[in-house]
C-alpha positions as CSV (number, residue, x, y, z in Angstrom):
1,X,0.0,0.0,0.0
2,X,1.8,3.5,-0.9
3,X,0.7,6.2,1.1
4,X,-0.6,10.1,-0.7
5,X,0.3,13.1,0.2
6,X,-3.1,14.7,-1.0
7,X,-1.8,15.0,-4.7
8,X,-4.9,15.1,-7.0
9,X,-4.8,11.3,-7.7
10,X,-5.8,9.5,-11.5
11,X,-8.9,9.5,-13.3
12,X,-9.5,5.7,-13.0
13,X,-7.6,4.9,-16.5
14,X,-6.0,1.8,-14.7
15,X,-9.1,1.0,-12.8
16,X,-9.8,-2.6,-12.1
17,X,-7.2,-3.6,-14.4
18,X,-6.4,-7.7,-14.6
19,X,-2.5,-8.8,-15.6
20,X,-3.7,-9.7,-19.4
21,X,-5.3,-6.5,-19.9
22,X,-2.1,-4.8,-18.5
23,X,0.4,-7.2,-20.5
24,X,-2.3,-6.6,-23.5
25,X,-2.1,-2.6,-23.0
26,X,-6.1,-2.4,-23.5
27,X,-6.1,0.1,-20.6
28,X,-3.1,1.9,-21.3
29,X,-2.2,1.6,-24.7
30,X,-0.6,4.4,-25.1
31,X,2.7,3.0,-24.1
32,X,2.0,-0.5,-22.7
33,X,5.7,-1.1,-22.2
34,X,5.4,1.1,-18.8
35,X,2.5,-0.5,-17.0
36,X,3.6,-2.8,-14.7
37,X,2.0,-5.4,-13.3
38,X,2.0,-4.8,-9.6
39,X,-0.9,-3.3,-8.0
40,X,-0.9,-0.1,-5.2
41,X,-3.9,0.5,-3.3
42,X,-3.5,4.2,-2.8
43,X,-5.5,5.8,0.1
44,X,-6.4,9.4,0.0
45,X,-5.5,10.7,3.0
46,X,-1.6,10.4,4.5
47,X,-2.8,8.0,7.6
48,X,-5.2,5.3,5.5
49,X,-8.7,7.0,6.7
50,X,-11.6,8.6,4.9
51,X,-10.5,9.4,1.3
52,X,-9.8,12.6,0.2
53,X,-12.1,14.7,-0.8
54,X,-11.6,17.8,-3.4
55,X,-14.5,20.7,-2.6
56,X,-17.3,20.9,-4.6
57,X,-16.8,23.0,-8.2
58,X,-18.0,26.0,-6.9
59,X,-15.6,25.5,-3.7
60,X,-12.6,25.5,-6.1
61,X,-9.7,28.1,-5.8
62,X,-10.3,30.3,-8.5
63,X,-6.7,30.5,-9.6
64,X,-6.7,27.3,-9.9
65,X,-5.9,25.5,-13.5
66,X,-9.0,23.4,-13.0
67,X,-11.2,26.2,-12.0
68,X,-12.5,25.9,-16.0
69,X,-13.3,22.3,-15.5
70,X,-13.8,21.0,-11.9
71,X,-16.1,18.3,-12.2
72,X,-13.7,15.5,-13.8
73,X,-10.9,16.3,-11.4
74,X,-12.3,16.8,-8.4
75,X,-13.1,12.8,-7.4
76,X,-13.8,10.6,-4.5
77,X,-12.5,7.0,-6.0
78,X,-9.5,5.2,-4.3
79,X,-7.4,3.9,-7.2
80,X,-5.0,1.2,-8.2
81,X,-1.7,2.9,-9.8
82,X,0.8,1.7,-12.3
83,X,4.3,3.1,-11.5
84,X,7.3,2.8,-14.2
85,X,10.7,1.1,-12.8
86,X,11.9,4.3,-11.3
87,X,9.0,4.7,-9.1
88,X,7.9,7.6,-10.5
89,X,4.0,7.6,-11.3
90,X,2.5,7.2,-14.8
91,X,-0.3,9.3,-13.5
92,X,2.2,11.6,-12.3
93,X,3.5,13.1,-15.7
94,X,-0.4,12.7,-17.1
95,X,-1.1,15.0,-14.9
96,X,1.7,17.1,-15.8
97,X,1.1,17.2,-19.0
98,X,-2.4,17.6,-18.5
99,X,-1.6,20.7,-16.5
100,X,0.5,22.4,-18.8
101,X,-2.0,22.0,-21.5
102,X,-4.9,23.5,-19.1
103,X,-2.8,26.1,-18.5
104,X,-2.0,27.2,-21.9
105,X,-6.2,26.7,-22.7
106,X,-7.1,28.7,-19.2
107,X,-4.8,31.6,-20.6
108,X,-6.4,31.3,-24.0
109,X,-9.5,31.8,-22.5
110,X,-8.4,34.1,-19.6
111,X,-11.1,36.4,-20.1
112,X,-14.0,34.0,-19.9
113,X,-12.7,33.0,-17.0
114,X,-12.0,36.2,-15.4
115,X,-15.9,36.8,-16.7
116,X,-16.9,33.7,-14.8
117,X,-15.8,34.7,-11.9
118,X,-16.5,37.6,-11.6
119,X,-20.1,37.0,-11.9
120,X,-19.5,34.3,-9.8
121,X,-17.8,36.8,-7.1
122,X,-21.1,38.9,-7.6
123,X,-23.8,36.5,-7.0
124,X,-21.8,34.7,-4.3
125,X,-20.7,38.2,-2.4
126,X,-21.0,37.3,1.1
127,X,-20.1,33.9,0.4
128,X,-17.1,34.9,-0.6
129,X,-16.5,37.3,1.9
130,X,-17.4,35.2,4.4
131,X,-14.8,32.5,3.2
132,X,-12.0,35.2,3.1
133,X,-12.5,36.2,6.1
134,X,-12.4,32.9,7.8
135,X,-9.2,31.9,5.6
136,X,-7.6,35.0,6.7
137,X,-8.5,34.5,10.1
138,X,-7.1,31.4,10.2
139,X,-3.9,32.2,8.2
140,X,-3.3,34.8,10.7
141,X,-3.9,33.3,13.6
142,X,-1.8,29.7,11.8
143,X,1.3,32.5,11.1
144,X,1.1,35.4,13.9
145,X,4.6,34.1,15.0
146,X,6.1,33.5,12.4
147,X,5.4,36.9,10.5
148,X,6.2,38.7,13.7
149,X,9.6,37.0,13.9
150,X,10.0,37.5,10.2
151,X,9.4,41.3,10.6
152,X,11.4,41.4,13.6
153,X,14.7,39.8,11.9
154,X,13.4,42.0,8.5
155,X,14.0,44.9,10.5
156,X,16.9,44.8,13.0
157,X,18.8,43.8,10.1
158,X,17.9,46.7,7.8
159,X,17.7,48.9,10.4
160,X,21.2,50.3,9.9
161,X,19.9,50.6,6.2
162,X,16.7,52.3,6.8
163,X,18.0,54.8,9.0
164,X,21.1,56.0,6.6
165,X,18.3,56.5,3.9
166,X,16.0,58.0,6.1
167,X,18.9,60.8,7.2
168,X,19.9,61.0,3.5
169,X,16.3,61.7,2.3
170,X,16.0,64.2,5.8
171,X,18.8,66.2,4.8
172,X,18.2,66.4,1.1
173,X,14.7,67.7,1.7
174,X,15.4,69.8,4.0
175,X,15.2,73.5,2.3
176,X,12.3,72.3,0.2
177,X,10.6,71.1,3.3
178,X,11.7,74.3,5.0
179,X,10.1,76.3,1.9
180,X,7.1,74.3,2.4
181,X,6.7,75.4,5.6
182,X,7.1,78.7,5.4
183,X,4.8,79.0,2.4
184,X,2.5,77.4,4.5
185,X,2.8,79.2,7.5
186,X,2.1,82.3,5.5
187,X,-0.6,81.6,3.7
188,X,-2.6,80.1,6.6
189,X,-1.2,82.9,9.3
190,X,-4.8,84.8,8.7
191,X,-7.0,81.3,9.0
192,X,-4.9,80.2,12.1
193,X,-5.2,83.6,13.4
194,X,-9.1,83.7,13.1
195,X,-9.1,79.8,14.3
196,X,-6.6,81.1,17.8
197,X,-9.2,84.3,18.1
198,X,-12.5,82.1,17.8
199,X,-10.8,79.3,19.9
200,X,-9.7,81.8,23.1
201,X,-13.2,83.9,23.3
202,X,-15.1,80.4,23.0
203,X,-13.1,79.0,25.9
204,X,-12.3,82.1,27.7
205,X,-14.8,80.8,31.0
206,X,-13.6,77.4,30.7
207,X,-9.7,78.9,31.2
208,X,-10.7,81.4,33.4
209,X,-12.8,78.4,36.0
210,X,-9.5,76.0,35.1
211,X,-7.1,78.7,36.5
212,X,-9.6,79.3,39.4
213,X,-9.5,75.9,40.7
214,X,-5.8,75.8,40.0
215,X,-5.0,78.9,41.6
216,X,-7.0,77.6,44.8
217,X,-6.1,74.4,44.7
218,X,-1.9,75.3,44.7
219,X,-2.5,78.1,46.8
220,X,-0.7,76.7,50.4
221,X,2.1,75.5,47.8
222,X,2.3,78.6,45.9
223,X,2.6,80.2,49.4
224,X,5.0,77.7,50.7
225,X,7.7,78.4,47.4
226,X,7.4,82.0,48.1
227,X,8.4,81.5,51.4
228,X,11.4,79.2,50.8
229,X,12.5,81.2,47.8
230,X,12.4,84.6,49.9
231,X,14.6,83.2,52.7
232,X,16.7,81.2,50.5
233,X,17.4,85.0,48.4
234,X,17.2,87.8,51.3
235,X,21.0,87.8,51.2
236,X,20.8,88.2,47.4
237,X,18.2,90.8,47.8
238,X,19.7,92.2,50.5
239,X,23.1,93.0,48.4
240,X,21.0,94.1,45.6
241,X,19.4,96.6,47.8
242,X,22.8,98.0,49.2
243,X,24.5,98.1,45.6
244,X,21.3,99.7,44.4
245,X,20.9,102.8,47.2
246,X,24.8,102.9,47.4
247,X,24.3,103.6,43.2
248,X,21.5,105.8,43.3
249,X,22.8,107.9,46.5
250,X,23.8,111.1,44.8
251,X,20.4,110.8,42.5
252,X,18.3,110.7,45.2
253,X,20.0,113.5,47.1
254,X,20.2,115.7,43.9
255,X,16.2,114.7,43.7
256,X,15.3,115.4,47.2
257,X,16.9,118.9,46.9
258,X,15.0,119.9,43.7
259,X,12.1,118.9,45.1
260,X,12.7,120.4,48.6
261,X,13.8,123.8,46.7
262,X,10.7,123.9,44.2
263,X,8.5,123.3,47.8
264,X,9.9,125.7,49.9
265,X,7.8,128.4,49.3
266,X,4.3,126.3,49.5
267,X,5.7,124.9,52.9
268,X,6.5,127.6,54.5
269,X,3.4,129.2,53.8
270,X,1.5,126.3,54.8
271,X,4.0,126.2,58.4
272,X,2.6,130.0,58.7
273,X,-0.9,129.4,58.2
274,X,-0.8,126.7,60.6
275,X,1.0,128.1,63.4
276,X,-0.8,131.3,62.8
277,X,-4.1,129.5,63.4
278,X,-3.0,126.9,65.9
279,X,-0.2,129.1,67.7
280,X,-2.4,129.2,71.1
281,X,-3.5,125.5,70.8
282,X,0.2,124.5,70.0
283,X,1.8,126.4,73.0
284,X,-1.0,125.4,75.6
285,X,-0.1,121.6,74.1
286,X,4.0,122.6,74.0
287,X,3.1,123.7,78.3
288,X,1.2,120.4,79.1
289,X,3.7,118.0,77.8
290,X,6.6,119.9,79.1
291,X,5.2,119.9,82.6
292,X,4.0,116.3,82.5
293,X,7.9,115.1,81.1
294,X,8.9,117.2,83.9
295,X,6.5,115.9,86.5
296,X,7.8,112.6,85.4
297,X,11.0,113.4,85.5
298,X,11.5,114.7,88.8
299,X,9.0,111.9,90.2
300,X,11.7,109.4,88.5
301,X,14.2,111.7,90.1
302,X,12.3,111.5,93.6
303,X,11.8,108.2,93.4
304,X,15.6,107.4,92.3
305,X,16.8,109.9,95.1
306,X,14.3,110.2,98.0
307,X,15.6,110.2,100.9
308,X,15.1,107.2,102.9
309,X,14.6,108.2,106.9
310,X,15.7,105.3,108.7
311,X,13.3,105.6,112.1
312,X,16.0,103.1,113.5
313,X,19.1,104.5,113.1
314,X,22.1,102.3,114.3
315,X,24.0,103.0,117.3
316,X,27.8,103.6,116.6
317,X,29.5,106.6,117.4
318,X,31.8,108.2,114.0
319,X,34.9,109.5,114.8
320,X,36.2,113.0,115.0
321,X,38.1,112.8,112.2
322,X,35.7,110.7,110.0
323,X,33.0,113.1,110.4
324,X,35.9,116.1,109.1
325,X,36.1,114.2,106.0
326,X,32.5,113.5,105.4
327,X,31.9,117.7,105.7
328,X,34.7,118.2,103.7
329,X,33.4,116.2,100.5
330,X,30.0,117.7,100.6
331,X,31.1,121.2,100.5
332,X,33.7,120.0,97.8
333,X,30.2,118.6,95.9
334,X,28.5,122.3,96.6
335,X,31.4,123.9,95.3
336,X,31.5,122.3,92.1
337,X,28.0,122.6,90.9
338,X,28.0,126.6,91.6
339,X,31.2,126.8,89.6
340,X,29.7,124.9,86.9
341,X,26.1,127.3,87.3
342,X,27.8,130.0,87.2
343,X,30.2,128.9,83.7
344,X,27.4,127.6,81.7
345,X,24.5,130.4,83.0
346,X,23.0,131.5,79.9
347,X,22.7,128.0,78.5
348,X,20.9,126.3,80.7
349,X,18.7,129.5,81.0
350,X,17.9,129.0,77.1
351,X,17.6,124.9,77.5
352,X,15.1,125.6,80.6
353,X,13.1,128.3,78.9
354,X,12.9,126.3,75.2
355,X,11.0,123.5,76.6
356,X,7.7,125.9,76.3
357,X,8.3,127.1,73.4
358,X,7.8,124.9,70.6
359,X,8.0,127.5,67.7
360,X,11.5,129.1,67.7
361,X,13.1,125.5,67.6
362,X,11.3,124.1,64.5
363,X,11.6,127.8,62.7
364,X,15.5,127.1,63.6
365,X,15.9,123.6,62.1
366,X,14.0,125.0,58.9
367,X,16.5,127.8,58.9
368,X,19.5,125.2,59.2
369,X,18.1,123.1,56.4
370,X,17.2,126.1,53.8
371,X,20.8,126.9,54.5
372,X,21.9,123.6,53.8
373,X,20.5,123.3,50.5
374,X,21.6,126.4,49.4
């Protein structure tokens, strides 16, 4: 028994063939000298089951040779088979032959054919669909690893390749790509314009509720960076600061005094109105605070210096000569201050009789400053 492969298998032309009508060539007369005498049962199917069965004609592949003339070839008979002494099938190079010669007849008549199905494709639409999908389906699902491993090898090894052309084609393009651009740019500058314009009033609540909630939401962190970023730069500010009055000193002076001198006149006569209208009010004021600092003072001075009468004095007796000596330095004391009364008289006069009056003073330091900036 000689086991198929699923070949498409005789039509029957040594069929039930006895030894004389083989050594008579009846059957296969065509050449009688290569029919042998032994006899194959051929099963259909590779492990000696069902036989094989070819699809129906409509079922054919369409690119098929046969696809013109399915009925004879597509059979169901298991078969004895002649062979020739190298064990190569008669039926085998039939076939051949016979394969050739359909071919040359399905090309002659390639049109028909494409007409037939075509019409066939038409009234069998979702048939056909139906079929390629499935046949796809499972030619995927048969080859998924073995196309991905195919495209992986595929591409690390013309990876090198792919990206030397892609850098050659990027470079070579690149100033009519950059023309492009710009040509583009311009001519749509007044659409994207209108498009940005359109696009911020439409969403102009939406941005302001998302920066909103933002703001509120990073508020304590916000907060936090502005504190850490302060004390991290106060020395840097600080510098600044110095470098920056230190720079600007003589500006600011030159500033102050054009400004003081362009016053003066509305000052002073603003000083005058005042005191002229508030004179009274500011001496009676000038009076009370004088005589409450000096109330104070002298009830700090009391309270510093009071005397303290001890109603238990101690009992020990002083010395002659001590008692000399204490006299002596208090009347060295008294001596003293009336020297230094009578040295600096008229100044402590004018300290004791400024203190109630408030006017001369300020009309003073004004003096002292006019004459400064002049």
């Amino acid at each position: 028994t000689v086991e198929c492969s699923g070949d498409v298998l005789n039509e029957g032309l040594c069929d039930d063939a006895t030894e004389q009508e083989l050594a008579s060539g009846s059957v296969n007369d065509h050449n009688p000298e290569l029919c042998d005498v032994t006899e194959y049962v051929v099963a259909s199917t590779a492990d000696d089951s069902d036989p094989f069965v070819l699809s129906d004609p409509p079922e054919c592949n369409d690119w098929s040779v046969w696809d013109h003339n399915p009925p004879e070839l597509c059979d169901v008979t298991q078969f004895e088979v002649a062979t020739t002494p190298d064990n190569l099938p008669v039926r085998e190079r039939q076939l051949k032959k016979k394969k050739e010669r359909s071919k040359e007849k399905y090309y002659e008549n390639y049109k028909e054919s494409l007409a037939k199905s075509r019409k066939y494709r038409a009234a069998n639409k979702q048939k056909v669909s139906d079929y390629s999908k499935r046949y796809l389906k499972k030619y995927r699902a048969a080859n998924k690893q073995k196309k991905s491993e195919d495209s992986k090898k595929y591409h690390a090894s013309h990876r090198e390749e792919r990206l030397e052309a892609f850098k050659d084609n990027y470079i070579a393009n690149r100033e009519e790509r950059l023309e492009a651009f710009k040509d583009n740019y311009i001519a749509n500058r007044e659409e994207r314009l209108e498009a940005f314009k359109d696009n911020y009033i439409a969403n102009r609540e939406e941005r302001l509720e998302a920066f909103k909630d933002n703001y509120i939401a990073n508020h304590e962190e916000r907060l936090e960076a502005f504190k850490d970023n302060y004390i991290a730069n106060r020395e840097e500010r600080l510098e600044a600061f110095k470098d920056n009055y230190i720079a600007n000193r003589e500006e600011r002076l030159e500033g102050f005094k054009d400004n003081y001198a362009a016053n003066l006149e509305e000052r002073k006569k603003t000083m005058n109105e005042y005191y002229a209208s508030h004179s009274q009010q500011i001496r009676d004021n000038a009076r009370e605070h004088y005589a409450a600092v000096a109330n104070t003072k002298n009830s700090k001075l009391r309270q510093k210096y009071k005397i303290k009468h001890n109603l238990n004095p101690p009992t020990r007796s002083v010395s002659a000569k001590k008692r000399s000596k204490i006299i002596a330095r208090i009347l060295q004391k008294r001596r003293m201050n009336r020297e230094y009364y009578k040295k600096n008289f008229l100044k402590l006069r004018q300290n004791r009789r400024a203190r109630y009056n408030l006017a001369e003073p300020k009309i003073d330091l004004k003096n002292r400053y006019i004459a400064i900036i002049r």
